[in-house]
C-alpha positions in Angstrom: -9.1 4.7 0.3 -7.7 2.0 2.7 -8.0 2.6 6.8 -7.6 -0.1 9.3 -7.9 -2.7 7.6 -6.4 -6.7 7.5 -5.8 -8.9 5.0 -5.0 -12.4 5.2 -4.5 -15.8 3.7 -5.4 -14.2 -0.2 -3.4 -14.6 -3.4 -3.7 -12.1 -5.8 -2.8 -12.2 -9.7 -3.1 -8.9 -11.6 -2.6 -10.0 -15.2 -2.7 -7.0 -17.4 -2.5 -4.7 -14.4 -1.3 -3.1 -11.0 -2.1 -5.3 -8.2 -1.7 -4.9 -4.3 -2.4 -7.1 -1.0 -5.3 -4.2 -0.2 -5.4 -1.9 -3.8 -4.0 -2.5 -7.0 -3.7 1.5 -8.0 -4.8 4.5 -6.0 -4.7 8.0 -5.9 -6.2 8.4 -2.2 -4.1 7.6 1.3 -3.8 4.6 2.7 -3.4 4.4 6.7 -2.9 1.2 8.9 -3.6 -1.6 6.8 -1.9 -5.0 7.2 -1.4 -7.9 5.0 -0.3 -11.4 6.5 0.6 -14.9 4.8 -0.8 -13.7 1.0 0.7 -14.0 -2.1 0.7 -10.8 -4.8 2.1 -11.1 -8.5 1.5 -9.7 -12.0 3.0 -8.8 -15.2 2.6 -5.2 -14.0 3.2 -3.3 -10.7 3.0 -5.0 -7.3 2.8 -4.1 -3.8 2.4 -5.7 -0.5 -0.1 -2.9 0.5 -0.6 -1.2 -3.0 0.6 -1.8 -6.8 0.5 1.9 -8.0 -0.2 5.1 -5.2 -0.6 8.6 -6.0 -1.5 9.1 -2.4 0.6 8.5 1.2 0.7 5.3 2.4 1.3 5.0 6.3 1.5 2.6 9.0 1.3 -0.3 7.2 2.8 -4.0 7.5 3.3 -6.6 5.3 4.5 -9.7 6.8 5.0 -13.6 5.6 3.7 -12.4 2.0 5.5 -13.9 -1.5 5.0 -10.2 -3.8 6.6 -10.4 -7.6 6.1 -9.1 -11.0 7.4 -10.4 -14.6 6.9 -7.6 -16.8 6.8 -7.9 -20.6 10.2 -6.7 -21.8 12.2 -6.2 -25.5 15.3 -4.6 -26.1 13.3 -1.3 -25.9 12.7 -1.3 -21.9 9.9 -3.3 -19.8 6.0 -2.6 -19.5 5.8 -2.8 -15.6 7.8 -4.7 -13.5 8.3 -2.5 -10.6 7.6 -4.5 -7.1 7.9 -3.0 -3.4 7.4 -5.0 -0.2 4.6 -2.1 0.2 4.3 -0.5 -3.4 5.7 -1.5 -6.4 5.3 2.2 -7.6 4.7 5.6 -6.3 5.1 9.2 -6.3 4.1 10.1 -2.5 5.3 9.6 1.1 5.5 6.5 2.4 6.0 6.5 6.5 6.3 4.2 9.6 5.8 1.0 7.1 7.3 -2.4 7.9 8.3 -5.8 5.8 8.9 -8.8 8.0 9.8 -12.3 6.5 8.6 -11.8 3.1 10.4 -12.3 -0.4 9.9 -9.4 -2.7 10.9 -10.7 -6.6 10.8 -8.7 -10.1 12.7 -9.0 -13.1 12.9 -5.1 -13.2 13.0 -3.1 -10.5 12.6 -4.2 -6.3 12.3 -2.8 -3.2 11.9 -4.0 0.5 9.2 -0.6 0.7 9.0 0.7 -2.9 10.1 -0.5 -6.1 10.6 2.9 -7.4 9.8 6.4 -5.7 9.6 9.9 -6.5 8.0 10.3 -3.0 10.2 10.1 0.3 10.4 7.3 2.0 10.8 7.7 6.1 10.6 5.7 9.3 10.3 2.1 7.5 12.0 -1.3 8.4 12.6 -4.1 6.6 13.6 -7.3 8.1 14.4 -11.0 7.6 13.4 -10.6 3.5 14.8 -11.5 0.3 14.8 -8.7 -2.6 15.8 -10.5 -5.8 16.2 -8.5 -9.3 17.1 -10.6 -12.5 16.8 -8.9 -15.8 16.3 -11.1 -18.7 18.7 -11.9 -21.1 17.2 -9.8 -24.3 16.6 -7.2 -22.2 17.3 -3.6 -22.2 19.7 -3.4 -18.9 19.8 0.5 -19.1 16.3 0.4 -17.9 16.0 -1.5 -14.5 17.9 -4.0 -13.0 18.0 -2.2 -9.5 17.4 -4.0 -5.8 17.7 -1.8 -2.3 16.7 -3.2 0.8 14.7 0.2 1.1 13.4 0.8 -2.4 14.7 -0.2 -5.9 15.3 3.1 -8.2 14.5 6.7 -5.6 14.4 9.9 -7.0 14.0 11.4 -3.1 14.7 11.5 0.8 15.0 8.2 2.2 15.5 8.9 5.9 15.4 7.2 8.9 14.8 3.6 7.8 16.5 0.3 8.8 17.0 -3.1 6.9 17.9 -6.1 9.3 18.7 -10.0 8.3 17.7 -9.8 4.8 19.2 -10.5 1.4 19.0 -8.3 -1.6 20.6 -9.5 -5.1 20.4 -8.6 -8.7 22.5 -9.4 -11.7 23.0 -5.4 -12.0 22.9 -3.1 -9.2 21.8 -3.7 -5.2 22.2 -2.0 -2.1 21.5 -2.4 1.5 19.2 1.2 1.2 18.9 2.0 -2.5 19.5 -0.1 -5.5 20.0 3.1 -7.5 19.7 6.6 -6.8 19.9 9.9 -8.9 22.3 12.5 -8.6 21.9 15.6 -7.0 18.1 14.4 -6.2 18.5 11.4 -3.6 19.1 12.0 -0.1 19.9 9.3 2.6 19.7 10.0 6.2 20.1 8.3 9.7 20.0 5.0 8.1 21.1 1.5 9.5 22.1 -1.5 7.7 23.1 -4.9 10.1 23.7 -8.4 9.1 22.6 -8.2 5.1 23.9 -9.8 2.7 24.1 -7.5 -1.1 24.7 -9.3 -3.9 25.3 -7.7 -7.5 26.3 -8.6 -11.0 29.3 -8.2 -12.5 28.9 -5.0 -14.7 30.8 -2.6 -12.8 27.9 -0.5 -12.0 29.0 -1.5 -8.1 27.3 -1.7 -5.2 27.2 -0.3 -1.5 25.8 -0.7 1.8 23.5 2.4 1.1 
């Protein structure tokens, strides 16, 4: 969908729907694409490179770029909200990708790479970002509320990655890799974590460098 490609200088604002720097939702691959100095939101998904992917997404950056979603929410769950320094939302690979400098904010679910993944996530750096998650009060805090310095909410392999110099917070769960992963399903590997700073709310659901 998306080869060789830069972006720069552009905001984008996907009311009523998925928005990224280069495509708002895809099912083809997207290889080598950078996005510099933009500005991505919606009430939806949002990505740096993509807002929803069915396809791989590889060797891309994102760097000095403001991405952030406020999904509509009740007490029921949210409609969107899921936000990646690459791609708010996807279900493939997502390889040799890179956040520099950029502040990645939802009130759902956020990600320095991927807001939430059933795809694996490998050889991808984050550095010198903010990754902020604040669920709403009236909100239904069983569904979101989870900030990683990798990806939000992983259902896969995260492996060989590295977050540097950033902060991740939310008023639930955060961690240096994952904000939240599931049992039995989520694999970390040959991960490094230097000179972060995690902070999480107070509801016990804890937190961890990984």
């Amino acid at each position: 969908v998306a080869n060789n490609v830069t972006i720069s200088g552009i905001t984008g604002n996907g009311q009523f729907g998925d928005i990224g720097g280069a495509v708002g939702c895809s099912s083809g691959n997207v290889d080598n694409v950078t996005v510099k100095n933009c500005t991505v939101s919606s009430d939806k998904e949002a990505g740096g490179i993509a807002g929803v992917s069915g396809g791989k997404i590889e060797n891309c950056t994102v760097e000095n770029t403001n991405i952030s979603a406020n999904a509509a929410f009740s007490t029921y769950g949210f409609n969107g909200g899921d936000v990646g320094g690459i791609v708010g939302m996807t279900s493939q690979l997502v390889d040799n990708c890179t956040l520099l400098n950029s502040n990645v904010t939802s009130n759902k679910e956020a990600g320095g790479i991927a807001g939430v993944t059933n795809g694996d996530i490998t050889n991808c750096s984050v550095d010198g970002s903010s990754i902020t998650v604040t669920i709403p009060d009236g909100a239904n805090r069983g569904n979101g509320g989870d900030a990683g310095g990798i990806v939000g909410a992983s259902a896969q392999k995260v492996e060989d990655c590295t977050v540097t110099n950033s902060t991740i917070t939310s008023n639930k769960l955060a961690g240096g890799i994952v904000g939240a992963g599931r049992m039995g399903y989520t694999t970390l590997n040959n991960l490094t974590v230097e000179n972060n700073t995690v902070e999480y709310g107070n509801e016990e659901e804890g937190t961890g460098k990984y």
